[in-house]
N, C-alpha and C positions, 0 to 999 in steps of 0.2 A: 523513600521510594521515588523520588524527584528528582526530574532529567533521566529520567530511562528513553532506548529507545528500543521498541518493541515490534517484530517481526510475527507476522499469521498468515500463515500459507496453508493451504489443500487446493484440493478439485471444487467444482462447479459441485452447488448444496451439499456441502463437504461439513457446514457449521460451523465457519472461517468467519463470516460476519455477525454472526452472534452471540458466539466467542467472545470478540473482539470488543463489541458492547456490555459485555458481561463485563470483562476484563476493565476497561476503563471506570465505568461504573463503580464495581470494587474499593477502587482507591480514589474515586472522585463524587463527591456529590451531586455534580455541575461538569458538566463536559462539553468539549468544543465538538464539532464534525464536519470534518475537509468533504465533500462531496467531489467527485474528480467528471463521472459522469459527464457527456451531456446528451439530451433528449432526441434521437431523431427518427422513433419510431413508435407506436401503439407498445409491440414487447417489450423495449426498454423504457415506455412510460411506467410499466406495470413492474418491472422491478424494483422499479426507482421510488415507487409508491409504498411498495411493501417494506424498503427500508425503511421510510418516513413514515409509517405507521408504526412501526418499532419504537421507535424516538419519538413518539407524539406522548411524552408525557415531562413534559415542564425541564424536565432535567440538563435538556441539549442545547446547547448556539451553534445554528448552522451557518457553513459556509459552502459557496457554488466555486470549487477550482479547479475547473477543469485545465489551465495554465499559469504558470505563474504559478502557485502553489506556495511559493517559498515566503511570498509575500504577507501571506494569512497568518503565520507564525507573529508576527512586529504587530498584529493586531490581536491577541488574543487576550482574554479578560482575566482581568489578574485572578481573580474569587473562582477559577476552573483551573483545576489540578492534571486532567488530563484529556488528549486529543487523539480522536481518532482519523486516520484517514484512511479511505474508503474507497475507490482502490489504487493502489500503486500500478498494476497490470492497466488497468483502462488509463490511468494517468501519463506513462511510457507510450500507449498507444495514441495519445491526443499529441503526442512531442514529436514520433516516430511520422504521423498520418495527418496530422490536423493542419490548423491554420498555422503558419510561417513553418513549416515540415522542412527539417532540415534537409539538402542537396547533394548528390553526391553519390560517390560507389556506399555500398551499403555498411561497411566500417567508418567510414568518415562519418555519415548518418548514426552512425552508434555510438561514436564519440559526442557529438551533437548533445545525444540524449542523456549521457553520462554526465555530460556536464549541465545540463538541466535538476539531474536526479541529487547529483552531487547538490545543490544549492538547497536544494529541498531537506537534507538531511545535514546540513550544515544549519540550515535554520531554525529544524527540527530541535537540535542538540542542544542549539542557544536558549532557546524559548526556557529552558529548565522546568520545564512538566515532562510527565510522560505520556508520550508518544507511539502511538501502535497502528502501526501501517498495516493494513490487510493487502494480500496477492494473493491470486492464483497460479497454480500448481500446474503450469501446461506441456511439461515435457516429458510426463510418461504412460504416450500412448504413441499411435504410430507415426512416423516422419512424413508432414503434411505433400502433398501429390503438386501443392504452387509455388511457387516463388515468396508471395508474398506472406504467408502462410509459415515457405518456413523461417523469414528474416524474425517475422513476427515471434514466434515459438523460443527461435535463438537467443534475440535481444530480450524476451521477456527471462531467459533462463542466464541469463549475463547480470541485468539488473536484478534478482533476483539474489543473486549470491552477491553482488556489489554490499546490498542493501543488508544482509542475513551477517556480513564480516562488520558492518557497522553497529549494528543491533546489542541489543545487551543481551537479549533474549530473541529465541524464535520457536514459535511454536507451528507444528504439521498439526492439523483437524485430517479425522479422517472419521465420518459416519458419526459425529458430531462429539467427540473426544478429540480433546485438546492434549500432541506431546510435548514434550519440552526438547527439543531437539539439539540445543546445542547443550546442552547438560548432558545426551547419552553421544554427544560427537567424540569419534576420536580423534585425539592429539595424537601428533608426531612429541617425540619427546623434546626437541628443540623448544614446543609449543608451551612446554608445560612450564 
């Protein structure tokens, strides 16, 4: 089961993140964890907290990546079989919004990011554990009323399927059932 790379997407407390914990666990005794996060308010202290109370039991090596991301892989500890990272959506929007925020019309900007994402799952693949990137599921509710809103929604629905054709596997959580989504996907027959 070594060198997978594994896809969990749903909605917001959809049971995408502890899944996903499940999931690694399973087939690792000892697990890494990318934290992508970072802190800039009371609410998202309190998120951040109740994932790390999850994990507070000897089993995890945490990492703080909210950039650069790719780089954590060349550091992982041989004796951990599998990594979780946590989340790809907030990860994209630290590339899309944060510090050194790519420039430009908003494709050139999505190029930027793609080639961010791309190195992450290039490093991902190298590492030879398996690898389960959690995202959320932002594009089916209404078409956001901003700008930035809807770049947001787009590019996360772009990297999204970038990340899901690289995957070995991807699973949709919905109401905390996990499906195996590309097992019920259809092929084109070219595909098959």
């Amino acid at each position: 089961m070594s060198g997978r790379l594994i896809m969990v997407t749903g909605g917001a407390r959809s049971g995408k993140s502890a899944f996903a914990e499940r999931y690694v666990l399973h087939y690792s005794p000892k697990c890494e964890y990318i934290a992508t996060a970072e802190i800039f308010d009371d609410e998202m202290a309190e998120r951040v907290r109740m994932h790390r109370e999850r994990r507070n039991n000897g089993r995890w090596i945490n990492h703080e990546a909210p950039y650069e991301a790719e780089k954590v892989f060349a550091q992982l500890a041989e004796d951990t079989g599998a990594v979780l990272f946590d989340c790809l959506t907030i990860y994209m929007s630290n590339q899309l919004y944060g510090k050194n925020a790519p420039q430009g019309e908003f494709l050139e900007r999505c190029n930027a990011v793609y080639e961010r994402i791309d190195k992450v799952l290039e490093a991902a693949r190298a590492c030879g554990k398996i690898v389960v990137f959690v995202t959320n599921e932002v594009g089916s509710s209404i078409v956001p009323a901003n700008l930035m809103a809807r770049e947001y929604r787009d590019l996360a629905g772009w990297v999204n399927q970038r990340v899901a054709e690289a995957c070995d596997q991807v699973f949709w959580c919905v109401a905390g059932q996990a499906v195996d989504v590309k097992k019920l996907a259809f092929k084109f027959e070219d595909e098959v």
